[in-house]
N, C-alpha and C positions, 0 to 999 in steps of 0.2 A: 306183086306181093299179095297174098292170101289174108284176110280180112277174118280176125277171129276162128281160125283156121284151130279146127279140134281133131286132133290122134283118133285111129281106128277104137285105140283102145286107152282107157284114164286109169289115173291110182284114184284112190278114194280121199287124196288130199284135195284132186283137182274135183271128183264129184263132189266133196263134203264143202268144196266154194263155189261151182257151179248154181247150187242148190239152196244153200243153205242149213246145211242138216248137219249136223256132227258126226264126225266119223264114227264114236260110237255107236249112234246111233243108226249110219250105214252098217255096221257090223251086225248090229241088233237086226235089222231089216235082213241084212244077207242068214242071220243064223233062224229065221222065221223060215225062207225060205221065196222072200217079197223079189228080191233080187241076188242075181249072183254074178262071180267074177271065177277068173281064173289066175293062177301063176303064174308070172314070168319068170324069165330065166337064174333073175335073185332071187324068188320064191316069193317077190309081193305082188299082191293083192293086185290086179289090174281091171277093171269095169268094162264092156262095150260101151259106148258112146250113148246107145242108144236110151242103157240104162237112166240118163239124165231124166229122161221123159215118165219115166217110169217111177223117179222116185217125187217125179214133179204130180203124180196122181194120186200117190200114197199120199202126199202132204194135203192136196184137196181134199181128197176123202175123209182122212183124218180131220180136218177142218170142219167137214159138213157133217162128222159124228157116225162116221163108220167106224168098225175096227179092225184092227191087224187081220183078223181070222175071215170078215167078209172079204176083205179086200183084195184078199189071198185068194181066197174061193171065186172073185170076179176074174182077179190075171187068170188064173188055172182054165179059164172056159176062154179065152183068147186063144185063137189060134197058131200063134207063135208071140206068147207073153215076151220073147226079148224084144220083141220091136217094134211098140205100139204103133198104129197109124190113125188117121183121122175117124176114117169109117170105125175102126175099133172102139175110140176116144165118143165119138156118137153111140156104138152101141152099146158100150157103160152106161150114158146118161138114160140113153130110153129103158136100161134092167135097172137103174137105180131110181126112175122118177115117179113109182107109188111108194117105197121105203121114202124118199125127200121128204112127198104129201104127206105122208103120217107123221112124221119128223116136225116139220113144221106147223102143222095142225097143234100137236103137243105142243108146240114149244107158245104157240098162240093163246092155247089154253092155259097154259101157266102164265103168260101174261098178264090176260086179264083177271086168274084169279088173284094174283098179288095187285093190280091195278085196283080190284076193288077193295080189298082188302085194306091195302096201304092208302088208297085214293078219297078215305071218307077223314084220314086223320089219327080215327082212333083206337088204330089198330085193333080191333073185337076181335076176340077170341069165339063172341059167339057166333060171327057172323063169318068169318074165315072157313074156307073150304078146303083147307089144308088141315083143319084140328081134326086130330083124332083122340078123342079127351079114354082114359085108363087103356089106352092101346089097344084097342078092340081090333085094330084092321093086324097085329100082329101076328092074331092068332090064324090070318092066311098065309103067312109065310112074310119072308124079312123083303124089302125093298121098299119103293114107294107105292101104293097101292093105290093110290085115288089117282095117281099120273100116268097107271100102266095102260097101255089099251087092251 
């Protein structure tokens, strides 16, 4: 007897429990163009298997504050995006680990600016490096601007 034994090919009820993701949201991912499936012979939705792995790196990614459109542009440069392997899965991490550094850098510096900020008590306004007192950083355009590198 075969031990968790998984079909060539899955519906998207079996990926959307493999995974954890909502079918929607499978749908959402195949209409981006993140993964795809084919029809069977009822005309549903059928996944390769392989897809599991694939939407288990969209979710990482997604986690570590990529988006839909890098993540798409990283599959797109694999050599055959249906069926990642290990060597592939290493060489995401070594294209993706100066975007991380920067990533994290950020996210370190908003740390400790709320750390100091928050950390003395009383909350200053004038000592917070987040005020930007009559909007002055506005008028470079809309976003966070003391956060952007």
């Amino acid at each position: 007897m075969k031990k968790n034994f998984i079909p060539e090919c899955i519906s998207v009820g079996v990926l959307s429990e493999r995974t954890g993701v909502s079918v929607s949201a499978l749908h959402f991912y195949e209409r981006k163009g993140l993964i795809k499936s084919q029809r069977n012979a009822s005309n549903h939705r059928q996944y390769p298997k392989q897809v599991i792995r694939i939407v288990s790196i969209i979710q990482v990614a997604q986690r570590t504050g990529f988006s839909l459109e890098e993540i798409l542009l990283e599959l797109q440069v694999l050599p055959n995006h249906t069926r990642i392997t290990l060597e592939d899965w290493e060489a995401l991490g070594i294209r993706w680990q100066d975007e991380l550094d920067r990533k994290i850098a950020q996210l370190t510096e908003l740390k400790n600016m709320m750390t100091d900020c928050i950390g003395c008590g009383c909350l200053s306004l004038e000592r917070c490096k987040l005020l930007n007192p009559y909007d002055e950083l506005g008028k470079k355009g809309a976003g966070p601007r003391l956060m952007t590198p």
